[in-house]
C-alpha positions in Angstrom: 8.0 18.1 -42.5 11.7 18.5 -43.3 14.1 19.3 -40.7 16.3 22.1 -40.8 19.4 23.1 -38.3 20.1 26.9 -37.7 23.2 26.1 -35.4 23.9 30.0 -35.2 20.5 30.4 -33.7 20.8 27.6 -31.4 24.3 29.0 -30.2 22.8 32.0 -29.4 19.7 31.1 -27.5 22.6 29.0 -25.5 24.8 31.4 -25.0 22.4 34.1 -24.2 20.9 31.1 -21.3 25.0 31.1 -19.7 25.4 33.4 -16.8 28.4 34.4 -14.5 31.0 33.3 -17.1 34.3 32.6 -15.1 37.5 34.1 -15.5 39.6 32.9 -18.5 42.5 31.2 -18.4 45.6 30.6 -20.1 45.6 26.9 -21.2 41.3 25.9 -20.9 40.2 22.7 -20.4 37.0 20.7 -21.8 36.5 17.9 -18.9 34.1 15.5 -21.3 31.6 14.0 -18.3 30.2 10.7 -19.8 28.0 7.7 -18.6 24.1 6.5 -18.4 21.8 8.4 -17.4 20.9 8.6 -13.4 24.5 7.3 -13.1 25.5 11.1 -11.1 27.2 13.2 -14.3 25.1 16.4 -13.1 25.7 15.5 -9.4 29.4 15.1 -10.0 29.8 17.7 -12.9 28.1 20.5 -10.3 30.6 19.4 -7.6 33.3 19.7 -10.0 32.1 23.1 -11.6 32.5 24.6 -7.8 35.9 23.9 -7.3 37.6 25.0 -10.6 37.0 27.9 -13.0 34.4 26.5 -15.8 31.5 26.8 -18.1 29.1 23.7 -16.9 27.5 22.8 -20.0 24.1 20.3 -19.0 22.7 18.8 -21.7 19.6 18.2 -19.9 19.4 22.2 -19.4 20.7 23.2 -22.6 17.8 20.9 -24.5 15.3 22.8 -22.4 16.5 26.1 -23.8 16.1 25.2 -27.2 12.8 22.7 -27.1 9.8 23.9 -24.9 9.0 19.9 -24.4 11.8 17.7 -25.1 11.0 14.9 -27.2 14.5 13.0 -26.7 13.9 12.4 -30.7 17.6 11.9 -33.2 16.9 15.2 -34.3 16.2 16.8 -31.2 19.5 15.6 -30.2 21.4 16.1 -33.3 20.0 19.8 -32.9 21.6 20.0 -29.4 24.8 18.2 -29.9 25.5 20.6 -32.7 25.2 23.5 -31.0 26.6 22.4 -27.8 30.0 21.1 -29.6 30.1 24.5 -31.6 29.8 26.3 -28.4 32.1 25.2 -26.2 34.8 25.1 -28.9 33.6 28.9 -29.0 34.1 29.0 -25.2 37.3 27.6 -25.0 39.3 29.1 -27.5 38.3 32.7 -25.2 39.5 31.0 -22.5 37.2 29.5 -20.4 37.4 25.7 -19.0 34.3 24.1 -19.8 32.1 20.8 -18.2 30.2 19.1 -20.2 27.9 16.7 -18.9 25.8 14.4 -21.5 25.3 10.7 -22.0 28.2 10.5 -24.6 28.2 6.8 -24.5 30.0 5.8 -27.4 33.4 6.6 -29.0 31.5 8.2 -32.2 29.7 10.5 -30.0 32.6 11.7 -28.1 34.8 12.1 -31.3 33.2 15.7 -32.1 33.9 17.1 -28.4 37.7 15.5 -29.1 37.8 17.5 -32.4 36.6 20.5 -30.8 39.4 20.6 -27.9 41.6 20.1 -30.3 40.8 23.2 -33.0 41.0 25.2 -30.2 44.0 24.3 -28.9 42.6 23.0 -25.3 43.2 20.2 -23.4 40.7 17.3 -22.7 39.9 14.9 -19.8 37.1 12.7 -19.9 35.4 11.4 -17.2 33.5 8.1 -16.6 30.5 8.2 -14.1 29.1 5.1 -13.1 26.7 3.3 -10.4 25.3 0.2 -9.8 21.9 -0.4 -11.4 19.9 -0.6 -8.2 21.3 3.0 -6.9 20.4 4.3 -10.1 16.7 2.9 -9.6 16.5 4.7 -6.6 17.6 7.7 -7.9 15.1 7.5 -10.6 12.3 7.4 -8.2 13.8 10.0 -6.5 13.6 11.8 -9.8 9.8 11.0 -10.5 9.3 13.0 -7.2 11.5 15.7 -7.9 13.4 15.6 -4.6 16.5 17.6 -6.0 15.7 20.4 -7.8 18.9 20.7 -9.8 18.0 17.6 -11.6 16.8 18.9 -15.0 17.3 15.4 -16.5 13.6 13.4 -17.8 15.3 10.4 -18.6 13.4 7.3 -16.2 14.3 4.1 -15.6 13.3 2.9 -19.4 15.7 5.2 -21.0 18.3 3.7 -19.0 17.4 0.1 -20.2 17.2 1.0 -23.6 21.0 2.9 -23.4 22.2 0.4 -21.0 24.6 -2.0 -22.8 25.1 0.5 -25.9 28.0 2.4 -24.0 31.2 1.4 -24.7 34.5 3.1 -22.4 36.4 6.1 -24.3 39.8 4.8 -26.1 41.6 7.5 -24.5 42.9 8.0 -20.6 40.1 8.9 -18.5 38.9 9.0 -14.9 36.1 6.8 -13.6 34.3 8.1 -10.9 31.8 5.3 -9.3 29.6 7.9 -7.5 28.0 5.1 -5.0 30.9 5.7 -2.7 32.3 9.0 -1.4 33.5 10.9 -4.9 35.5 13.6 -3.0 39.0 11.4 -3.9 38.8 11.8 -7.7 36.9 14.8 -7.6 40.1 16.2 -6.0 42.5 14.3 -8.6 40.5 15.7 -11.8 40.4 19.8 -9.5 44.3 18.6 -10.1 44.7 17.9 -13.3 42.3 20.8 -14.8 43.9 23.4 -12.8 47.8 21.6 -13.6 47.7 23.7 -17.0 46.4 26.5 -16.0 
């Protein structure tokens, strides 16, 4: 069966899943969150998303909106990272900062979310989260039990063998946040640099 996008659709069953938008602001912000999976994004990204103004777009979340049961499939994802990329351009040209927390583990994958920023005249930081493999073991067990409930993520500890080795570190400036120590130091310096625009 041939597969068709409806992005516009998509956007919309996205948008219509965002609530309590923040206030705008006069120069937004997309802060790109990237790394392997059980490696802390979400963890970091929520801890972030409480301390400055911002749309926290999860990939993990945002999948579930549009697929019932993820299959984690290249056009399941292709799908997602369509609409998110239209979205938060959308978002940030009204104003709003915006988080967005997915895998983006390679320079190709990160170059739409770069274009994005750029048509609509925002800034961009990107953010490295990392851990050592045998935290993120533990984690993933933690997952299989579903001991924090804000996890949305399905990806085990196969998933992050398969992408572990692929991911290559962005080109540009970023931040690297190792969350297997205390985070609250950079978590601080990136609350700085979002909020130095605005």
């Amino acid at each position: 069966m041939p597969f068709y996008l409806n992005t516009a659709a998509d956007v919309e069953r996205i948008r219509a899943s965002l609530t309590d938008l923040p206030e705008p602001v006069s120069h937004p912000c997309l802060v790109l969150v990237c790394g392997l999976p059980g490696t802390g994004k979400s963890y970091f990204s929520r801890r972030l998303a409480e301390r400055v103004p911002a749309v926290l777009l999860q990939s993990d979340a945002l999948r579930k909106s549009l697929v019932a049961r993820p299959a984690y499939t290249w056009d399941e994802s292709r799908r997602l990272f369509e609409a998110s990329h239209e979205l938060a351009e959308e978002l940030l040209r009204r104003g709003f900062n915006v988080i967005f927390d997915a895998t983006n583990l390679q320079e190709s994958h990160r170059e739409e979310s770069y274009l994005a920023a750029e048509r609509a005249g925002a800034r961009i930081l990107t953010v490295w989260v990392e851990a050592p493999p045998e935290v993120v073991w533990e984690r993933m067990l933690g997952r299989r039990q579903r001991m924090d409930p804000q996890d949305r993520s399905e990806a085990d500890w196969e998933v992050y063998r398969k992408m572990s080795g692929t991911e290559q570190l962005p080109r540009r400036s970023f931040f690297k946040v190792k969350t297997a120590r205390d985070i609250e130091p950079v978590v601080e310096k990136i609350v700085r640099a979002v909020m130095s625009g605005q």
